[in-house]
Each structure stands twice: as C-alpha cells, then as structure tokens.
C-alpha positions, 0 to 999 in steps of 0.5 A: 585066221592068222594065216589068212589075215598075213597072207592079204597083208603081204598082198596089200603090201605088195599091191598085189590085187588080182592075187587079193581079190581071186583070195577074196572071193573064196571066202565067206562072209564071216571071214571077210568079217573077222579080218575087217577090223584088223585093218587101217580104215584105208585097207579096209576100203581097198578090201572091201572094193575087191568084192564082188557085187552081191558079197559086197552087199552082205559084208556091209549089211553086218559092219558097225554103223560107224565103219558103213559110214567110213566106208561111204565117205570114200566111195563116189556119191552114184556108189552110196546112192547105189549101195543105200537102195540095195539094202534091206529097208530096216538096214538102210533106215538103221544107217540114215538115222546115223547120218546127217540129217542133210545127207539122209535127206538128200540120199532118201530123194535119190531112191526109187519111188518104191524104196523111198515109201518103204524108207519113209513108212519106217522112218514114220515110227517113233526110235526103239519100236517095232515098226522102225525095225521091222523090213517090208520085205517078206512073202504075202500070199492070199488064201485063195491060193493052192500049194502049187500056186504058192510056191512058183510065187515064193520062187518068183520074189525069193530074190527080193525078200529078207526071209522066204522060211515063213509065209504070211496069209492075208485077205485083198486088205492086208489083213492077217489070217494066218502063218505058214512055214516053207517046210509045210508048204512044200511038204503039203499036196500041190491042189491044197489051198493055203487057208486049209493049212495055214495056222490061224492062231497068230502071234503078231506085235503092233508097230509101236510095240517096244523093240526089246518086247519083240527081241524077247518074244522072237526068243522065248517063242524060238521064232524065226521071225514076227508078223508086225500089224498097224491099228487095222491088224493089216500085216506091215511088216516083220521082225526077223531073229537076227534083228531081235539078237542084235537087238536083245545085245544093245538092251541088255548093255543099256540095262546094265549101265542104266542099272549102275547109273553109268548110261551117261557115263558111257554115251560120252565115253563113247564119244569120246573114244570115237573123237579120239581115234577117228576124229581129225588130226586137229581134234585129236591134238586139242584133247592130248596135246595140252596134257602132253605140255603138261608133262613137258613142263613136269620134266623140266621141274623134275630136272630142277629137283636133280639140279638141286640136288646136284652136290649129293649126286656127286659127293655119292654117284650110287643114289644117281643109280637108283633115280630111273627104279623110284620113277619107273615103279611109281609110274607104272603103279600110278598106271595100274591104278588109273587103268582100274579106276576107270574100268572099274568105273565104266563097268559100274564097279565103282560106286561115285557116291563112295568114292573115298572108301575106293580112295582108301582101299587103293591107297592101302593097296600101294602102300602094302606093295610099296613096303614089300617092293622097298624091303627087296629093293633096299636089300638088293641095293645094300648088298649091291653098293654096300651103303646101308644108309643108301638100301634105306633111303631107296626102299622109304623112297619106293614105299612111299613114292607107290603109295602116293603113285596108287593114290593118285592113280584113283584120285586124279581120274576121279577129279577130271571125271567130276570136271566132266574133262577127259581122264583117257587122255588126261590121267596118265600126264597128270599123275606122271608129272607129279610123281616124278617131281615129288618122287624124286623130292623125296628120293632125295630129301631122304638120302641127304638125311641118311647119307648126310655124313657122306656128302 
C-alpha cells in the first residue's frame, strides 16, 4: 500500500494524468479508499476525477459524509445533480440531511420524478429510525410467478437494485408473503411458483422501528438484509447488512460517550476539530492566533526575567548553559501531561466531577520525574562544570519546574474546558508562556542563592 500510494504522489506531481488514471482503473475500490485519505482535499479532487464513471459512483458511496461534501463543492452544479440521482435513495438522503437546508432543497427539485418520491418518502420518517435508513431499491415479485419467470425479472432490474440476493414475495397491494433467497430461486424447478418455495415465516421491522434495533436484528439473525413494512405490512423498503454495521459502528460510539457523560463533550470537539482543520483561513486564525499573541508576549517577559538576571550570567557564564535544559523539560512535560488530560477526558477516563484527585495524581507524577531527572542532570552538570553549588541549583530548578509543568498540563485544560474555550488550540500556549517565565524565575533565584559567593 506504501508503494502504491508514492507511485500516484510521483504521478501527481509530475502531473502525469494519463499514466494516473491507466493506475487507477486497475485498482479496486478498496485501495482507492485507503489512499484517499492521504491525500490534500485538492489531490483528493484530482484523484477522484480520473475515475471512471461507475467506479466513481462506488468510491463515493463509501467516503465520509464531510469529504462526499469537499467533493461536491469543487464539482459543476450539472455533476452534483448528476452525482446525487446515481445514488442509492438511503445513500443520498444520508447526504442531504448533512447539507444546507437551502442547497437540499434545491438539489431535491432537480431529480427525476421517481427519485424525488423516493428521497421524499425517506425524508418523511423521523432520524434514527428504520424507514430514513432503509433503500427502496430490492427485488418485489408476485407469487403468482414460476422459477423461470422470476428469474428473467431478477436479470431485468439487477442493475437497478441495491441487493438482488433476497427476493421479496408480495400480493398486487404490496403486502408481504413471504422471502426467497437468490440461491433457492435458482437452484429450484423452472415451472415451480414462487408461493410454493418461498418461506412464509417473515422476520420484518416497522418503518419507526429504532435503527440500532434493526442493526442488532441483521446481526444476531446473520441476515443479509431486513424486509422494512408501514402500519398496513405492505413492503416499503430494506435494511441491507452493510447499513446495519455502519450503523451498530456510530451507536456503539454514542453509547460510550453518553455512558461517560461525554456526548456533549465530543459533539463539540468534533466540531471543533472540523472548524480547525477544514475551516477557512480566517476561522482558523480566530481560535490559534490570540494564544499564539499570548506566547509572544510570554517570550518577551521571559526575556525581561534573563535581562534581570543579566550580571549572574555574566559573573558565572556556565548557568547560561543550563537555561534551554530547564525550558525544554518543563515544556515537554507540560505537553505530556496536556496531551493525557484531554484524551483522558474524551475517552471518559477522566471523571470532571474528581478532577482534583486526577490534579493530585499527576501532580505526584511530575514531581517523582522531576527529582529523578534533577538527581541526573545535577550530577551530570557537577562533573561537567565542576561547581557543585551550580549541579544543585540545575537539578531544584528541574524538579521543581516539571512538577509545576505537569500541574499545569492538567490544570490549564481543565479550566478552558470549564469556560467551555478551546483547549486543543489554547493549552500548550498557556502553559508554555507561564513555564517559561516561571521557570526561569526560579532557575535564576536558585543560583543567585547558591552561587551567591561567585557572583
């Protein structure tokens, strides 16, 4: 797969297109897959407009919602409208429910009479249930029919339909009778009628029946799909198998964060994460540039804490030596720390309501690595510079410095998460700007008291 993906960046780059779309149309969907989201949202487009038509289709069906609509905003509106009546009814209400209403609107009007029924019939049910899911698109047959008959009508709408492996029995009304499999259909006598083979012991879900009820019953019953009726038991529509895992996938997650009382938590995160990496230039600036400010102006004090200091450094140039080991271990323990809390918190292993025992734990983390790396470091800076009073200093100045660091890693977080603020972009500034001041304060507070006879 590495291969494969530096061969269509060397062809991309090369902007060599006819070489890119012969290696393209060799490849299955799946691969085509697994390298799309690799690529920039501009490759991305280029890729996918070297497919051919029918291949085209099926990458699309399987892309997250977010990058079908990346997709669709760099094509021509005839493509879109083209693009949104190829799809399966469930697939293309699955996307409209994410567009604008305005644009869903618009883009319904533009199907055929047929599809928008269809679109219109799904879109009628209310969110999470079977009937916005299922696809009007399976194989219907009477009774009435023989083997033979049945199977020319199969060959007839194969192309047109979602699965053709289970046929549906139904009277002139729409009525479910009964459920035939493709293999017993074919593997039955060519003058047999269907309502003598087919299985009248029906497992069905109503149209309001909950979609994680349906996913569950596909699975438990290992069932390639499920027979979707109205109040009237006339056959509506199906659930197919691959619905129902992608289904059983999003409920599952939502279970988790609902059961760590975290769905708000990481609706909005999810939000945010979006706005931050596919939002506009502008967007972006608004939430990273005023911490970004914030560090500056941290530097600049950091730099009024060494000016300060300015005599000791030059009476004893060695503790210069040590300035950029205080500042780098403090930041990247501060990082660590940051980097734990908020996964911690998004996976639900971190309890808001005990927040200061978390606090206290992670606390007593920094200052046990702070005294080990201090022991070495003022070791290694006595033997070095051979001013024990300056190894000392270096290693208080650690200790102390990474335990503040870790504390702050957790604390900061946790207070723009209470101010409902945006911690991805606002933790690491924050607590570099005070552990940098603060670090070197003590840092130097510490050698003017134990090199106070040197300076």
């Amino acid at each position: 797969m590495e291969k494969l993906k530096q061969t269509i960046w060397t062809h991309l780059e090369n902007k060599d297109m006819e070489s890119l779309k012969k290696l393209l149309s060799n490849l299955e969907v799946i691969e085509i897959l697994n390298v799309m989201w690799e690529l920039s949202a501009q490759e991305q487009v280029i890729v996918y407009r070297l497919l051919s038509k029918d291949k085209a289709l099926l990458v699309f069906e399987q892309l997250d919602v977010h990058l079908q609509q990346e997709l669709l905003s760099s094509f021509t509106q005839e493509r879109v409208i083209e693009l949104i009546s190829e799809l399966a009814p469930d697939d293309r209400v699955r996307l409209l429910d994410e567009l604008p209403a305005k644009v869903t609107k618009k883009l319904v009007t533009s199907l055929s009479v047929e599809e928008r029924k269809e679109t219109a019939l799904l879109m009628g049910y209310e969110e999470e249930t079977a009937g916005r899911i299922m696809t009007t698109e399976y194989v219907r047959l009477k009774g009435s029919y023989t083997a033979k008959e049945a199977l020319e009508k199969v060959r007839e709408n194969a192309g047109e339909k979602e699965t053709i492996y289970t046929i549906y029995i139904t009277d002139d009304s729409r009525k479910l009778q009964g459920v035939l499999s493709l293999r017993e259909l074919v593997m039955a006598p060519p003058e047999e009628k269907l309502e003598n083979i087919m299985h009248k012991k029906i497992i069905s879900v109503s149209t309001g029946t909950d979609q994680e009820e349906v996913a569950r019953t596909l699975q438990e019953l290992d069932l390639l799909a499920l027979p979707v009726v109205d109040k009237e038991k006339r056959l509506v529509g199906i659930i197919t198998i691959d619905d129902a895992m992608d289904i059983i996938e999003e409920e599952t997650t939502e279970d988790i964060f609902d059961k760590a009382g975290l769905a708000d938590l990481n609706n909005r995160e999810s939000n945010r994460s979006e706005r931050l990496v596919n939002g506009s230039v502008y967007q972006i600036w608004r939430v990273r540039l005023p911490f970004l400010v914030i560090t500056m102006i941290g530097g600049l004090l950091a730099g009024a804490v060494i000016e300060v200091f300015e005599e000791a450094l030059n009476a004893v140039a060695a503790v210069a030596i040590f300035i950029p080991v205080i500042m780098d271990m403090g930041g990247n323990a501060g990082t660590q720390s940051s980097t734990i809390f908020a996964r911690g918190l998004i996976l639900g292993h971190i309890n808001t309501k005990k927040f200061f025992r978390h606090l206290g734990k992670e606390t007593l983390v920094g200052l046990s690595m702070g005294i080990l790396v201090g022991i070495a470091t003022a070791t290694i800076a006595t033997i070095w510079q051979g001013i024990p009073e300056l190894g000392i200093a270096v290693g208080l100045a650690l200790a102390i410095t990474m335990t503040l660091a870790t504390t702050l890693g957790f604390f900061i977080p946790f207070i723009l998460f209470k101010l409902g603020v945006d911690q991805a972009a606002g933790a690491d500034p924050i607590i570099t700007t005070i552990k940098d001041i603060s670090g070197l304060l003590i840092y130097f507070i510490l050698a003017s008291y134990f090199l106070g006879n040197l300076l």
